[in-house]
C-alpha positions, -999 to +999 in steps of 0.1 A: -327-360+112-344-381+083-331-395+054-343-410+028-326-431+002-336-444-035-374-452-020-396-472-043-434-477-039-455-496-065-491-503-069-502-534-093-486-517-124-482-481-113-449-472-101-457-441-072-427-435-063-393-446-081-362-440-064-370-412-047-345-393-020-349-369+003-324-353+035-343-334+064-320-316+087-326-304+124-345-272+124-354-271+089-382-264+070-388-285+040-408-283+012-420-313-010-431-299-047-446-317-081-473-320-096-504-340-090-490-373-092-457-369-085-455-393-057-456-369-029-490-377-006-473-416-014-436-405+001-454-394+033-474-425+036-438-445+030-424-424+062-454-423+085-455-459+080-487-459+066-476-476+033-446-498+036-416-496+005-409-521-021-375-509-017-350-485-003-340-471+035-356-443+056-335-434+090-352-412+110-324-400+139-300-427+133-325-456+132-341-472+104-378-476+106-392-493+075-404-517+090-421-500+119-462-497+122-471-457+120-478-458+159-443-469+167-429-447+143-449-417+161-437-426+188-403-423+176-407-385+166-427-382+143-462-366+136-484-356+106-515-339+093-534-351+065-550-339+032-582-340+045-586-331+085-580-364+106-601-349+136-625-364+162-657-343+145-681-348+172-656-343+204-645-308+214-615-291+206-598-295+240-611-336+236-593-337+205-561-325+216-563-344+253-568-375+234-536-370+217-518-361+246-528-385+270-518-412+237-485-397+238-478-404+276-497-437+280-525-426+298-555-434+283-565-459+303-563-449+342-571-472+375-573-441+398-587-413+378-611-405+351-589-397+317-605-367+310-591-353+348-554-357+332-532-336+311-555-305+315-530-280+319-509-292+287-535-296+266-542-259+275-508-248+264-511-268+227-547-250+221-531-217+231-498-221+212-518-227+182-550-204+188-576-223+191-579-219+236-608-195+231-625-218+209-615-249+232-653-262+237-669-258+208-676-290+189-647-303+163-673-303+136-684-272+138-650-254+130-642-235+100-624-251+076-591-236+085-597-239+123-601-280+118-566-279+098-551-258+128-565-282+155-554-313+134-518-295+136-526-293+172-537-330+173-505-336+161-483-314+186-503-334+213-474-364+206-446-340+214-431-347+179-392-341+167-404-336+133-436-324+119-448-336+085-477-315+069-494-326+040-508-298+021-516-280+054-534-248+037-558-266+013-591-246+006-580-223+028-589-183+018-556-164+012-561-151+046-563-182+064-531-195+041-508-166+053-517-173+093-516-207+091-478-207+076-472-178+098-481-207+128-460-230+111-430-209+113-437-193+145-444-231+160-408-242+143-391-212+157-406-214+196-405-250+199-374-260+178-396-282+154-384-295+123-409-295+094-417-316+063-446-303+042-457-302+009-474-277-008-489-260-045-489-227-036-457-216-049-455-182-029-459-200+000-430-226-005-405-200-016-415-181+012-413-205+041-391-234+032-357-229+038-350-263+015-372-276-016-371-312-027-392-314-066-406-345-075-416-358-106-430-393-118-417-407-086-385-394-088-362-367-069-354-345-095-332-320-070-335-310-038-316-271-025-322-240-013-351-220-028-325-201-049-307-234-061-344-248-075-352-215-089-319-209-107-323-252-120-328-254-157-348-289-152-369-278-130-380-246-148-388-273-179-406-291-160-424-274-128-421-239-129-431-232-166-396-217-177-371-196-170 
């Protein structure tokens, strides 16, 4: 589904990422790891769009898309969440998700009816599949801190995406709001047949959810496997997971 090969990404005389490669296949869940600094946050940007490369090729379903603007290229298939919460903070929940949808389908500017009359029922399905329907009026803002990372997940489903990039999806999140929102993750890959790309610290979680790992370092792709394969790799251990 996405590929990514030898990627580089420089800024003034900081090298962010340095050849880096990365293969996402249909119905997988992939985990970025490294430490702060490795490049990660940057090899999102690079396949969102929101950066463009010095060098190398992304394909995303048989098409390259360097060169495309981040809308086109979300248009294409692919969504993301951010670091911080993207959201709309002072529109309701169900406004936040309708504005997505009715992105998605073109809609947002109607000649007959009011835009907020449209796409009712399916952004009703989006809250519910994530959690959030009960909680559907209450003002973005006021959320919990997990809640706004669910609804910017949400947010994100409202573009009917292929694949599903997450960047650090449970950050600040109590170690009861990490194991449901990864539970989401994985029930929202296994009901709707998304692929997903995230990154993550939380080692417990990767190992737990990913069914691939790619480890970056200084830019670089050091390997990318199954969870057993990175565990069992000698460089890795040296270099991420603090030894054998």
């Amino acid at each position: 589904m996405l590929l990514v090969e030898d990627l580089h990404k420089s800024f003034e005389d900081f090298t962010a990422v340095d050849g880096a490669n990365l293969q996402v296949r249909q119905g997988e869940l992939v985990a970025v790891i490294g430490p702060n600094g490795a490049g990660k946050t940057t090899l999102f940007n690079l396949i969102t769009g929101h950066l463009k490369a010095d060098r190398g090729r992304i394909r995303f379903l048989d098409r390259e898309i360097n060169r495309m603007a981040a809308h086109e290229i979300c248009r294409q298939g692919i969504a993301r969440s951010f670091q911080i919460a993207n959201i709309f903070h002072r529109l309701s929940v169900f406004r936040n998700v309708q504005v997505s949808v009715l992105s998605q389908k073109k809609l947002s500017r109607s000649l007959f009816r009011p835009a907020q009359t449209l796409v009712v029922e399916e952004t009703r399905r989006i809250l519910e599949s994530v959690g959030l329907l009960g909680k559907q009026l209450d003002i973005a803002g006021s959320l919990s801190h997990g809640d706004k990372r669910i609804l910017e997940i949400a947010i994100a489903l409202g573009n009917e995406p292929q694949l599903l990039i997450l960047d650090e999806p449970t950050a600040g999140m109590s170690p009861e709001e990490t194991a449901s929102t990864m539970e989401l993750v994985k029930r929202l890959a296994r009901d709707q047949g998304l692929t997903i790309l995230f990154c993550e610290h939380d080692m417990d979680v990767v190992f737990d959810v990913a069914t691939h790992i790619m480890v970056m370092q200084h830019g670089r792709t050091l390997i990318q496997g199954t969870p057993e394969e990175v565990r069992r790799n000698a460089t890795v251990q040296d270099a991420y997971l603090g030894g054998a």
